[in-house]
Each structure stands twice: as structure tokens, then as C-alpha cells.
C-alpha positions in Angstrom: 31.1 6.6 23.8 32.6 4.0 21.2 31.6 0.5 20.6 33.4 -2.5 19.5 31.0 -4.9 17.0 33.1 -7.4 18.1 32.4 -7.4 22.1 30.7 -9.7 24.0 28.8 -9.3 26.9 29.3 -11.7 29.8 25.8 -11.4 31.3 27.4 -13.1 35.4 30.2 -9.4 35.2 26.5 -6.5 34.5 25.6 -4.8 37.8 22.1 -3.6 38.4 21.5 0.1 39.7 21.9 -1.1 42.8 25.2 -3.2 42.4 23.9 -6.7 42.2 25.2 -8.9 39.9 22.8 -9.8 36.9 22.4 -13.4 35.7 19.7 -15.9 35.0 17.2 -15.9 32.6 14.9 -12.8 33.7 18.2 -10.7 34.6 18.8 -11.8 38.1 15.6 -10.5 38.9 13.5 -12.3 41.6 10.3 -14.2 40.0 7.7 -15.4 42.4 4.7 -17.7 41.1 2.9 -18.3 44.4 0.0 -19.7 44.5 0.2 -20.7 40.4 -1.7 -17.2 40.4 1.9 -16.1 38.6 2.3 -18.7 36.5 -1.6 -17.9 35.4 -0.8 -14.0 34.7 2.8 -15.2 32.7 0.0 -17.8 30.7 -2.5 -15.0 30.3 -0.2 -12.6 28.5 1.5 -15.0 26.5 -1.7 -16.0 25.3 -3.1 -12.3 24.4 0.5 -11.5 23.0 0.1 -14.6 20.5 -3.8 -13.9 19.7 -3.0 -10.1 18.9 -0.4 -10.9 17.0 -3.1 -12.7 15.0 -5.2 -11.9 11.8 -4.5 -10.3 9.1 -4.2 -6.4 9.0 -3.4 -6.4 5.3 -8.1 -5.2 5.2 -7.1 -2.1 6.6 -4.2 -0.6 4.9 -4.7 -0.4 1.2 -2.1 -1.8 -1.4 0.5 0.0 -2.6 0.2 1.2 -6.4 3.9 1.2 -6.9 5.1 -1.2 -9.3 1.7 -1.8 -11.1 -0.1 -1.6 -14.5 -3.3 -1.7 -15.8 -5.5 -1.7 -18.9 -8.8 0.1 -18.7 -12.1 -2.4 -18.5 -14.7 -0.2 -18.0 -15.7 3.0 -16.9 -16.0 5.1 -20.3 -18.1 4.1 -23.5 -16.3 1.9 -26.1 -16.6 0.9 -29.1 -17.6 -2.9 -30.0 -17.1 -3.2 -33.8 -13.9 -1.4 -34.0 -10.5 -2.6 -32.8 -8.9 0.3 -30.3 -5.6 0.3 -28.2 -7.3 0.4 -24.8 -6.1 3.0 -22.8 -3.9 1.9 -19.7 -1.7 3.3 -16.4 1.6 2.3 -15.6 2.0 3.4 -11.3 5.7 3.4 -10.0 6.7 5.0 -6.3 5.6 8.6 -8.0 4.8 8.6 -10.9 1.6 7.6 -13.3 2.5 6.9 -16.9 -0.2 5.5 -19.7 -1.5 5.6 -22.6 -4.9 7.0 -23.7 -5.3 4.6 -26.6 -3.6 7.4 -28.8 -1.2 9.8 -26.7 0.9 9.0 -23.7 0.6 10.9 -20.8 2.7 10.6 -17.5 2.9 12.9 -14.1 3.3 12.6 -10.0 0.7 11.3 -8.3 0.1 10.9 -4.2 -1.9 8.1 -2.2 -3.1 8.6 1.5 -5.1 5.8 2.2 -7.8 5.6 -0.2 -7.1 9.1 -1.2 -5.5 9.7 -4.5 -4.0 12.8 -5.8 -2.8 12.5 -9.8 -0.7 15.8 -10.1 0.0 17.7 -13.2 -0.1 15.4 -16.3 2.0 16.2 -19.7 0.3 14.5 -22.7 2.0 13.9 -25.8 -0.8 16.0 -28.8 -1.2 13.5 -31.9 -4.2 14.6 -33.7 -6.2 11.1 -32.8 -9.1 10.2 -35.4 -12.2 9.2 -34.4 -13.8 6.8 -32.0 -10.2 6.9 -30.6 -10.4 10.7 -30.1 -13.7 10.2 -28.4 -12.2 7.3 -26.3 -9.5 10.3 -25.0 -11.3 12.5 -24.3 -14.0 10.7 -22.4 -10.6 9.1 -20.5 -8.8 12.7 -19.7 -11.7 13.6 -18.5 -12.5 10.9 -15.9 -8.7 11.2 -15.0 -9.3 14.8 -14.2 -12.2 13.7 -11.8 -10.0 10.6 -9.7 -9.7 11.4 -5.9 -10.0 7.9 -4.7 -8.7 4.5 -5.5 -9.4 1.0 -4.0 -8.7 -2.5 -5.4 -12.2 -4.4 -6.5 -10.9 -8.3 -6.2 -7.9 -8.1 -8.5 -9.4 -4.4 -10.6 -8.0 -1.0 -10.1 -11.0 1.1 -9.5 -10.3 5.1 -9.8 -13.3 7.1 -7.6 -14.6 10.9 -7.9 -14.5 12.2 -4.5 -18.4 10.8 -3.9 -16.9 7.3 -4.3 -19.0 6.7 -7.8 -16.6 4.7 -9.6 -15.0 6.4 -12.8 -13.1 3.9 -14.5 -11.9 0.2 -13.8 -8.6 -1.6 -14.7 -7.8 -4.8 -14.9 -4.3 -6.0 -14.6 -2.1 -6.1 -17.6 
């Protein structure tokens, strides 16, 4: 069966099953409201359809990652008299990308729900000196523990899989 974009419809020339001409505003179809017991149901679902259409749904479904970036705020110790690059995550549809202060890293990574599954990553190996190194390491090694994500007002926080937060972001 082929169909023309361009075709219209003339509601008074459709047929019901039954041969009867359609038309009108419900199809042809005969409405009865006797009683005002009709009109009540018609008022009834109008009024759940508009109240479950309602609220705001955006609670239970987490925000996407995609498009995101982050610098870390807290979650590993650093270093208050020396100035450090602070390590950060860049998220796109599939991918993580960052920097750990000193080498960049990048990989897949997977979300279901709250669920977060950072696949293989590939670091870049400059010899970092120290507290950086320390900074790292202490970093890699919380990534290595992330199973869960949620967003903490406008923070990134990264979860081991007992929910004990591992390392918060803020947005960069």
C-alpha cells in the first residue's frame, strides 16, 4: 500500500465497519450524557488525565552525564600550601576523559540508573613528582572503586558500590 503526503482526508466520505458514514466530532459515534452522569465521567477523566500529567518526574530518572565536566572538590587528601592542577572528568555520550592533575586518562564508561560502569581506562605515563604523584594515585585508585554516581545539588558525586562517597566534583 502507497501513500500520497499530499492527501486529504474528507472525514463526511470514511465508512465505519459497519458501513455508516463517519463525521462529527467523536467519529459519528453516538454520545449519550443522560442524566449529567456522562458529562460527570467525561469531567472525571479530563481531570485525572491533566493531574497525572502533573509533577515533575525529572526525581526519578537521574541526569544524563553526557556533555559534562568536572573538577574534583573533594574526596582524596590535598595539599593546602602547594599549588596543584586539580584533577578533573570530561563525560560525553561514552566516553570519560580527564586529567589526574599530571596524566590524562580517557575510556568508555556505562550508566544504568545510578549505576556506573567506567570501562578500561588508557593513561598517558609522565613520571609525576611529588604531592602530584600522590594526588594520582590516591585519584586512580578511587576511580578503580566508582560503581555509582548521583548529582549532590549542582556536585558530581562518584560512589563505591556501598554508596560511601569516593570523590566529589564540582562543575568546571
Amino acid at each position: 500500500m502507497r501513500f500520497r503526503k499530499d492527501a486529504r482526508l474528507d472525514p463526511s466520505q470514511v465508512e465505519d465497519y459497519r458501513g455508516r458514514r463517519a463525521g462529527g466530532l467523536l467519529g459519528g459515534m453516538p454520545v449519550t450524557l443522560g442524566g449529567g452522569s456522562g458529562l460527570v465521567a467525561i469531567v472525571v477523566l479530563v481531570a485525572v488525565a491533566v493531574v497525572a500529567g502533573c509533577g515533575d518526574d525529572s526525581a526519578d530518572e537521574p541526569a544524563s552525564l553526557d556533555g559534562t565536566s568536572w573538577v574534583l572538590a573533594d574526596g582524596i587528601p590535598l595539599p593546602q600550601d602547594v599549588a596543584v592542577a586539580m584533577p578533573t572528568v570530561v563525560f560525553t555520550a561514552t566516553e570519560i576523559a580527564g586529567s589526574t592533575g599530571c596524566n590524562r586518562y580517557g575510556g568508555s564508561y556505562s550508566v544504568v540508573g545510578d549505576t556506573i560502569d567506567l570501562g578500561l581506562l588508557a593513561m598517558t605515563n609522565v613520571a609525576c613528582p611529588a604531592p602530584v604523584g600522590t594526588i594520582e594515585a590516591a585519584f586512580v585508585a578511587a576511580l578503580g572503586d566508582v560503581e555509582a554516581w548521583g548529582l549532590d545539588g549542582s556536585d558530581l558525586v562518584l560512589r563505591d558500590a556501598d554508596g560511601v562517597d569516593l570523590l566529589r566534583f564540582e562543575p568546571s
